[in-house]
C-alpha positions as CSV (number, residue, x, y, z in Angstrom):
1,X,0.0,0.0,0.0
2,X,1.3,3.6,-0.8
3,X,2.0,6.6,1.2
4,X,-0.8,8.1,-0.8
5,X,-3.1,5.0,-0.5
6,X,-2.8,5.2,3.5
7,X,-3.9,9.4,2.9
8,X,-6.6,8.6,1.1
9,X,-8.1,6.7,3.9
10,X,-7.3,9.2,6.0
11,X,-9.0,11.5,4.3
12,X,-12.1,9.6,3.5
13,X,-12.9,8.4,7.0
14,X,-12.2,12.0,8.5
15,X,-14.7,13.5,5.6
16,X,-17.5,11.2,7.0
17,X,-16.6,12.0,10.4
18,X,-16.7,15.4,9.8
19,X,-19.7,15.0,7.9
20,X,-21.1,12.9,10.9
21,X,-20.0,15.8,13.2
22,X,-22.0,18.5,10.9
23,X,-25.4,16.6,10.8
24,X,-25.1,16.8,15.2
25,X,-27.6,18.6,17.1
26,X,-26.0,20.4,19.9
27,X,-28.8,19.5,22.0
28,X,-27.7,16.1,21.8
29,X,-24.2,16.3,22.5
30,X,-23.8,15.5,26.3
31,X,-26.1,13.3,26.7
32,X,-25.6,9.7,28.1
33,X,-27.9,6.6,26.8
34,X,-28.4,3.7,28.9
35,X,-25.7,1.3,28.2
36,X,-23.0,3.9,27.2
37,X,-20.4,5.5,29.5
38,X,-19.9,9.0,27.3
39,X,-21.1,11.5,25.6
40,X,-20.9,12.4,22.0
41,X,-18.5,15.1,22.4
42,X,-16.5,12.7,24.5
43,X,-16.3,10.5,21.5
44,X,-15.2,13.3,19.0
45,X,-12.5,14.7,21.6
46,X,-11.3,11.2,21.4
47,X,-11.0,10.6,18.4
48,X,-8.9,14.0,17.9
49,X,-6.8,13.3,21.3
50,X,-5.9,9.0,19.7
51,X,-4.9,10.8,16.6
52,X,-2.9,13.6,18.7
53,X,-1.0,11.4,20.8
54,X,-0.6,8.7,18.4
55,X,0.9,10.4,15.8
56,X,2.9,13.3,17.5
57,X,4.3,12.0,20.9
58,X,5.2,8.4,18.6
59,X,7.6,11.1,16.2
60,X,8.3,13.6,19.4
61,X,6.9,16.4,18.6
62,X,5.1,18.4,20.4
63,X,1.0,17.4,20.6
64,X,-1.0,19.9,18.5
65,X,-4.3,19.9,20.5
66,X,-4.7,22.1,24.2
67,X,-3.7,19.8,27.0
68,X,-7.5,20.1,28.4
69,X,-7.7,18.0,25.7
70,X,-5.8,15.0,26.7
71,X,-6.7,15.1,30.6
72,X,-10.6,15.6,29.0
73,X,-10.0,12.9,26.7
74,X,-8.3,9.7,27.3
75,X,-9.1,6.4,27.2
76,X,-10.9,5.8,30.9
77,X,-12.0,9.6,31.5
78,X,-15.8,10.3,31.4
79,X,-17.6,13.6,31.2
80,X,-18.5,13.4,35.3
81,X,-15.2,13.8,36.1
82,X,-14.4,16.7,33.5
83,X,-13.4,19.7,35.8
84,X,-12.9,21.9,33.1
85,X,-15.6,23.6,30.4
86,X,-15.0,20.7,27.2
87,X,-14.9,22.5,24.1
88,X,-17.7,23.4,21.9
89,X,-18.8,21.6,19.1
90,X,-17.5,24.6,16.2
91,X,-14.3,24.4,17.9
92,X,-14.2,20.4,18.2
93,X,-15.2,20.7,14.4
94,X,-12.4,23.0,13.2
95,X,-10.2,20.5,15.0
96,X,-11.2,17.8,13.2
97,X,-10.5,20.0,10.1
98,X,-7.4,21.2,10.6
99,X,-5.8,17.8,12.7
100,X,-6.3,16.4,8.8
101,X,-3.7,18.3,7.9
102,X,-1.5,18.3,10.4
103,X,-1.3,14.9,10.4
104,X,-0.7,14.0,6.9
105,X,2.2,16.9,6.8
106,X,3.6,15.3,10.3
107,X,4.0,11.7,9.0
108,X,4.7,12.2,5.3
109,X,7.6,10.0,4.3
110,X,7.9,8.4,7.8
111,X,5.1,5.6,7.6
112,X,8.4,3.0,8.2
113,X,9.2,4.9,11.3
114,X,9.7,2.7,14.5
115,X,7.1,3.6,17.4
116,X,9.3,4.7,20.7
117,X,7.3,2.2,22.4
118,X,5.5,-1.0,20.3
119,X,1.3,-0.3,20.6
120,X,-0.4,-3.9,20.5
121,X,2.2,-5.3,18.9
122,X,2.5,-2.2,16.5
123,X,6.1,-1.1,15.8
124,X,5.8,1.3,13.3
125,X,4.0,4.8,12.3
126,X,2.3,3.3,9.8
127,X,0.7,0.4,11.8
128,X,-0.2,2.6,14.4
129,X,-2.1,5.1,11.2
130,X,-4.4,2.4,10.6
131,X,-5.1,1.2,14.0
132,X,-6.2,4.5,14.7
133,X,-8.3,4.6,11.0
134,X,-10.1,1.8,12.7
135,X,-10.6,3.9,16.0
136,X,-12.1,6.3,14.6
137,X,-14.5,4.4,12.4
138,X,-15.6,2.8,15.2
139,X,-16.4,6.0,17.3
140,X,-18.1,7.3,14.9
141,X,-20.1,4.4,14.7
142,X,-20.8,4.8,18.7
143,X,-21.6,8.4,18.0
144,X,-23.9,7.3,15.4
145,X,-25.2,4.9,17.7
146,X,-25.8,7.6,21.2
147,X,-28.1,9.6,18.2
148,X,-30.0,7.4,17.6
149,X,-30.9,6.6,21.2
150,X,-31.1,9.7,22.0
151,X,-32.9,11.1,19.0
């Protein structure tokens, strides 16, 4: 698979997650279904914080998102123990925008790269690019899922 092949991807599962994002009724965002532990804007701030951590702390460089961001975020956090006002959904949007970018630009030739630290049995940048392809397909499939419970 190319360099350009992997972008594509990218670029088509971060349209429809955008495009996801768009069709969202604010009203809808914090709410909690039965039978989920977050939110919907939980689930777009992770998406944006897997991508952030995966791909600049793996080629250290500084993250790109505020650090609210990753101690709002994480994998394990919840919105009940958010101290802090989370983002809105315009600025979570434009993040989701311009992180497309960023990323691309940030790994560009370096898809071979080693991982500091292996990530289930990932070792390389470009591994860990389509583990989180498949991360954020399937949040957007759990944000897909909290709207329609709570629609």
């Amino acid at each position: 698979m190319s360099e350009e092949q992997v972008f594509e991807q990218f670029r088509m599962w971060r349209r429809w997650t955008i495009e996801l994002v768009e069709s969202l009724d604010d009203r809808l965002l914090d709410g909690i279904p039965e039978g989920f532990s977050n939110n919907i804007r939980w689930n777009i701030g992770h998406i944006l914080v897997g991508w952030d951590h995966a791909v600049f702390a793996n080629l250290q460089k500084e993250r790109h998102l505020p650090p609210r961001y990753h101690s709002m975020f994480p994998s394990g956090s919840m919105p009940s123990f958010w101290v802090e006002t989370p983002p809105l959904l315009i600025e979570l949007r434009h993040s989701l925008y311009k992180q497309q970018d960023d990323v691309i630009d940030a790994i560009r030739g370096r898809l071979e790269e080693r991982l500091i630290e292996p990530f289930f049995h990932m070792n390389t940048i470009g591994e860990i690019i389509l583990f989180q392809l498949s991360h954020e397909a399937f949040h957007a499939g759990v944000i897909t899922s909290i709207r329609r419970c709570l629609a």
